[in-house]
KETORRO-984244 format. One record per residue (C-alpha): y, z negated, x; residue in three letters. Coordinates in steps of 0.5 Angstrom, whole numbers, padded with zeros to 4 digits, always signed. Each point is the difference from the previous one (the first is absolute). Layout:
N
YZXALA/...
//
This chain:
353
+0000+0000+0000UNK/+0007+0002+0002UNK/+0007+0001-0002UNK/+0003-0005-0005UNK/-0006-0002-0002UNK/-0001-0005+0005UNK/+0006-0006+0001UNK/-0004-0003+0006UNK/-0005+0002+0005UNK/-0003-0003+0005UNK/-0005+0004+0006UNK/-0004-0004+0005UNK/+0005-0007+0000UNK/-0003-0004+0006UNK/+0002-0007+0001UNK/-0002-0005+0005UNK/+0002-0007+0002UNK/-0003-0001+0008UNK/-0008+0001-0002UNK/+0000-0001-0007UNK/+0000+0007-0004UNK/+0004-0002-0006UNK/+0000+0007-0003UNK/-0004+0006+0002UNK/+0002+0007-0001UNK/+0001-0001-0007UNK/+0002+0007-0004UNK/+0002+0000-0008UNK/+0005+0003-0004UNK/+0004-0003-0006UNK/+0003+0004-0006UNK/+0005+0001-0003UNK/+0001-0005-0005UNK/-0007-0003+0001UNK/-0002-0008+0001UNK/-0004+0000+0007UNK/-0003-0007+0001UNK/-0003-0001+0007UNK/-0005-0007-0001UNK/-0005-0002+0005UNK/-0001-0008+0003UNK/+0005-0003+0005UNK/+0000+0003+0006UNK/-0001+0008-0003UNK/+0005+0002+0002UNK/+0004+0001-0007UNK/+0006-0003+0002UNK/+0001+0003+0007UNK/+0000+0006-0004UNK/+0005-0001-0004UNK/+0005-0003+0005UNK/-0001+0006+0005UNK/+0002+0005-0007UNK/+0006-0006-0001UNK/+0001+0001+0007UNK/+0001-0008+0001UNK/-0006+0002+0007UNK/+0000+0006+0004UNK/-0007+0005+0000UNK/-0003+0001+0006UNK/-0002+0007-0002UNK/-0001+0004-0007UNK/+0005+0002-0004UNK/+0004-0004-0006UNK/+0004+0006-0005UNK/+0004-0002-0006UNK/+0002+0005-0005UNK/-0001+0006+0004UNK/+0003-0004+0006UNK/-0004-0002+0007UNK/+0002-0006+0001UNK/-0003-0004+0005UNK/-0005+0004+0006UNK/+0001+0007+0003UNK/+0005-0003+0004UNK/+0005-0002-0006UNK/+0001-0007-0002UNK/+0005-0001-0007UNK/+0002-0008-0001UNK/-0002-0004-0006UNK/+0007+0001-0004UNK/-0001+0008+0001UNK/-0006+0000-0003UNK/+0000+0001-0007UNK/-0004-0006-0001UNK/+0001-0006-0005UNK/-0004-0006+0001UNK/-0002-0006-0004UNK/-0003-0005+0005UNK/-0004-0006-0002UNK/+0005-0006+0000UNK/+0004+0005-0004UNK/+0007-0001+0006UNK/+0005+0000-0006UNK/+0007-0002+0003UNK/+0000-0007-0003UNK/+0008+0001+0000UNK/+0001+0006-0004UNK/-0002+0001-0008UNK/-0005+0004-0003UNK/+0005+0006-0001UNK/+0002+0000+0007UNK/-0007-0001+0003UNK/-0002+0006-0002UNK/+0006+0003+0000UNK/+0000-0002+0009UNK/-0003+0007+0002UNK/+0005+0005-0004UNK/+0006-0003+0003UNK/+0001+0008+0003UNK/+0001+0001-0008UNK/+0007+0000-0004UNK/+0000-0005-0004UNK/-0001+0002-0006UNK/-0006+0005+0002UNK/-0003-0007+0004UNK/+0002-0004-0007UNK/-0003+0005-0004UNK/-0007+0001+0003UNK/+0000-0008+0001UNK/+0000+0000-0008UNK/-0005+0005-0001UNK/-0005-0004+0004UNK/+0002-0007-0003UNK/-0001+0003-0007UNK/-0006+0003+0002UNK/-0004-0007+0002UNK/+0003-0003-0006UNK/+0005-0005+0005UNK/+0008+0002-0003UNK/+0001-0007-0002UNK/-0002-0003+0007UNK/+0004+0005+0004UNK/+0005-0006+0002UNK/-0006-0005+0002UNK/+0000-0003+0008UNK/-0008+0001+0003UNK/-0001-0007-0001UNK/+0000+0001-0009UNK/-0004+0005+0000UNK/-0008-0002-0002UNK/-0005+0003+0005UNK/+0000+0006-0005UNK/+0006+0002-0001UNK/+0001+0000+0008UNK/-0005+0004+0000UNK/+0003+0006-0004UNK/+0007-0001+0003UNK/-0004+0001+0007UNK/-0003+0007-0002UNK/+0006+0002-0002UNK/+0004-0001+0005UNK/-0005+0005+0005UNK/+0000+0005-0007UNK/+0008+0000+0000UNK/+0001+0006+0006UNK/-0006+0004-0003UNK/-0003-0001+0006UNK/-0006+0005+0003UNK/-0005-0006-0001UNK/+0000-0007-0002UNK/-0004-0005+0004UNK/-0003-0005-0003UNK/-0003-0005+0004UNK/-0005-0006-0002UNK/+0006-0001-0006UNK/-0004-0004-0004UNK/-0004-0004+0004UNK/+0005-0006-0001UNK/-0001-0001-0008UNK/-0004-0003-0004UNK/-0007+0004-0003UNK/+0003+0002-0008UNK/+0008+0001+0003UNK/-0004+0004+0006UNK/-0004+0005-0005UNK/+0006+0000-0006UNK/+0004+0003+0006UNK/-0004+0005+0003UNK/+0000+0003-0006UNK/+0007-0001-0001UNK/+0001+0003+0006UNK/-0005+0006+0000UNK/+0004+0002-0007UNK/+0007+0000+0004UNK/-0002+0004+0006UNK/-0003+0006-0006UNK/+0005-0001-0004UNK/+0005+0001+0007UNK/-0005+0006+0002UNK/+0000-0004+0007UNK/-0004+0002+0006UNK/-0003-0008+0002UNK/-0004-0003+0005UNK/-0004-0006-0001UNK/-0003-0004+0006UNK/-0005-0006-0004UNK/-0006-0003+0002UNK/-0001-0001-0008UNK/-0006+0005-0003UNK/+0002-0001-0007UNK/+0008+0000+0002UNK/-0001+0007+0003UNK/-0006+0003-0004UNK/+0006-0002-0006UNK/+0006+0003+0003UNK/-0001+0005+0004UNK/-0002+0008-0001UNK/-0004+0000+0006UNK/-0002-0005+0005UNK/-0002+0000+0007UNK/-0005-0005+0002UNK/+0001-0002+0007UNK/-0003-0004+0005UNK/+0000+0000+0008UNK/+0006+0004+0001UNK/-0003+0005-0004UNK/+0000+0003-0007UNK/-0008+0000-0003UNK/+0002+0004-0006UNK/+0006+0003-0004UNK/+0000+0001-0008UNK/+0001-0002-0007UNK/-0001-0008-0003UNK/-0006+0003-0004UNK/-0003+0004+0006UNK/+0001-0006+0005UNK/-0005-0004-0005UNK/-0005+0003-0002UNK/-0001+0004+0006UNK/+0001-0003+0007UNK/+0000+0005+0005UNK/-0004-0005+0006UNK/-0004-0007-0002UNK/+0006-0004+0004UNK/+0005+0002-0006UNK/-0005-0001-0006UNK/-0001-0008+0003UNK/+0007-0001+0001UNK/+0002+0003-0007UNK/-0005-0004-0003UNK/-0002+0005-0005UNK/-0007-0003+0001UNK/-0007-0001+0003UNK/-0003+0005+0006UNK/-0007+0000-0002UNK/-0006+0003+0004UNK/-0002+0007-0003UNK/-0004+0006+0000UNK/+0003+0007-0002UNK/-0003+0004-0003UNK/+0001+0006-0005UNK/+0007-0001-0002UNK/-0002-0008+0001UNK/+0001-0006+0002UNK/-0007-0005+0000UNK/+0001-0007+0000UNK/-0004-0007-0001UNK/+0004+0001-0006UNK/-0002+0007-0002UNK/+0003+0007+0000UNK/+0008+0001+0000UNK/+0003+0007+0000UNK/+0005+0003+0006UNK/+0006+0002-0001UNK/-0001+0004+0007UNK/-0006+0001+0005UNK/+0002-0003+0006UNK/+0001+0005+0006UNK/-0005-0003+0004UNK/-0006-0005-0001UNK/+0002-0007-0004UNK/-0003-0007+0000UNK/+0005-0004-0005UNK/+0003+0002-0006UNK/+0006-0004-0005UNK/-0002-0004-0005UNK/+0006-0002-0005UNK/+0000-0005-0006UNK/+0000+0006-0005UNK/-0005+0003+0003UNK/-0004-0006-0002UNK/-0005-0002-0007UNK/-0001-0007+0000UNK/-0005-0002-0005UNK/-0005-0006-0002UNK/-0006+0001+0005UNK/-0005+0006-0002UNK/-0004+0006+0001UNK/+0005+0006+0003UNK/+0004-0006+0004UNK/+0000-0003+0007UNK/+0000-0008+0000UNK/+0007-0003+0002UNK/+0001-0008+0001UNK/+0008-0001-0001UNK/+0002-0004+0006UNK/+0008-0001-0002UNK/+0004+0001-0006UNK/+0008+0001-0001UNK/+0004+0000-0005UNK/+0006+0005+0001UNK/+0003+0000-0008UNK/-0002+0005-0002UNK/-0006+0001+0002UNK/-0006-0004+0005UNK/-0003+0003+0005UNK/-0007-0002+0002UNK/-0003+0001+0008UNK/-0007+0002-0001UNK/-0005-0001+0006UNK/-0006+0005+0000UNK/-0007-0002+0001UNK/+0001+0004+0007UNK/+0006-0004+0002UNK/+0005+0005-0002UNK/+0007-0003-0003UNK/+0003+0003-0005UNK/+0006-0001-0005UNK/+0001+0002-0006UNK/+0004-0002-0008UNK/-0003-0004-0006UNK/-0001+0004-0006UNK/+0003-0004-0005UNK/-0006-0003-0002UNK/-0002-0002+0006UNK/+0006-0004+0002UNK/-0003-0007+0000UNK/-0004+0001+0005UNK/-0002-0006+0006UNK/-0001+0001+0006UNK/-0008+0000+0001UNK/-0001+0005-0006UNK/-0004+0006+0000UNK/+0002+0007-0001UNK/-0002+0007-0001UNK/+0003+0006+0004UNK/+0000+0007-0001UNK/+0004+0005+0003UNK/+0004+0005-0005UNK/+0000+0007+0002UNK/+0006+0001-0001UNK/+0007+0000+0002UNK/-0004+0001+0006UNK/+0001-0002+0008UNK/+0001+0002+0007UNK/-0004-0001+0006UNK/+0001-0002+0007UNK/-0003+0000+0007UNK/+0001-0007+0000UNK/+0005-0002+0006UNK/-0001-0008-0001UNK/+0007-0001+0003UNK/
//
């Protein structure tokens, strides 16, 4: 993809701290108006990543370019205010002296002052905050400081706004409330976004495509819904958790477990040896003819629903949801279980790593 389509790209990004690789020939391309969350544990490289495209840190090779403009590699560097970047940090950085109206309006100061304080409006009028425009900081609930936060990096109409880790100080029901928020916000705004999260249900949630990164590296590229139901290497499967590897063999479009048979979504490119087991594609009944005997060694109620572990009488460790009507179900209790068909699986070499 080339052109104004693509509002950051990035080829071959290098960054070493002494011996420590943080970040190893790293390419990806970021569309125009599209939410990219890079997620991955501490340590990945997701954060030295968004730093080098901020330009708070130099590449020791590869190139940074936004909108069109290299800005970092090839012999060229661009400082951080020249970048067309906005950024939402995890503390927030709200000028604790300036009001709501003046924070967001910070970065528009090149503006006329009727150009700055109708854009201000807009972006006041867009997350609901009009009558708070005269608050300082310190009155502002962590919600409310939130939005004002994104739209002070909104309001140059930058290239890309990047977010990083914005929600990991709020509490879980204000921390999913705004991300759905947000998410609105930057469609409504047709804003291109980069979010750097270690929160699988935060990224799958927010992001258009998410790039699963671990040391240094990018292990797979694609849609939320892509990224769950078929991993492209073991590693990423345990770190979504999307479920259980158990040991397989395939066979005519097959997946053959101690469990039973399961249908692939894809014959692997070379010989497997474990395939992905999720709670959906299990059948938990009372014990009988057709069903592989499984004791339930913990349970957990989640709200809505329970989940259950299940030990197989081969050892194997398995989790999967209560129906309804098994929700009442002890520790110590024996279950049947069976494998459906479908929506079918994925299989591995097994990395165990």
């Amino acid at each position: 993809m080339t052109g104004p389509e693509v509002s950051l790209r990035v080829a071959d990004l290098s960054r070493r701290f002494g011996t420590v690789v943080a970040l190893d020939r790293v390419s990806l391309e970021v569309r125009r108006g599209e939410t990219l969350a890079l997620l991955g544990p501490s340590g990945s490289g997701k954060t030295t990543a968004l730093r080098l495209v901020a330009g708070f840190d130099r590449p020791d090779s590869g190139t940074v370019e936004l909108g069109g403009r290299l800005v970092a590699g090839g012999g060229g560097w661009v400082p951080p205010e020249r970048r067309r970047i906005g950024y939402v940090a995890q503390d927030l950085s709200l000028f604790p002296h300036l009001d709501v109206r003046r924070n967001i309006g910070y970065g528009l100061r090149i503006m006329g002052a009727d150009e700055r304080d109708a854009r201000v409006q807009e972006l006041l009028e867009m997350v609901g905050l009009e009558a708070s425009a005269d608050r300082m900081p310190h009155q502002l609930s962590g919600g409310m400081a939130q939005r004002v936060a994104l739209c002070r990096a909104m309001a140059p109409r930058p290239d890309v706004v990047l977010l990083d880790e914005p929600f990991s100080s709020l509490d879980q029901a204000l921390r999913v409330q705004l991300r759905d928020e947000v998410r609105a916000l930057l469609r409504l705004a047709g804003q291109t976004t980069v979010l750097v999260t270690h929160d699988q249900q935060e990224a799958l949630a927010m992001a258009d495509r998410v790039a699963v990164m671990r040391a240094g590296r990018i292990e797979q590229v694609d849609a939320p819904e892509v990224v769950h139901a078929r991993p492209a290497t073991p590693w990423v499967a345990r770190f979504l958790g999307a479920g259980t590897l158990v040991p397989t063999t395939i066979g005519n479009g097959l997946a053959v477990t101690e469990m039973g048979s399961i249908r692939l979504l894809a014959e692997p490119p070379v010989a497997a040896d474990v395939c992905l087991i999720r709670s959906e594609h299990l059948e938990l009944t009372s014990p009988g003819e057709g069903t592989i005997a499984a004791v339930v060694t913990a349970r957990r109620f989640e709200g809505s629903y329970v989940v259950l572990d299940l030990e197989l009488p081969s050892g194997l460790r398995i989790r999967g949801d209560a129906p309804a009507a098994m929700r009442a179900v002890s520790v110590g209790a024996e279950l049947g279980v069976s494998l459906q068909r479908d929506p079918g699986t994925v299989a591995f070499v097994d990395d165990a790593t």
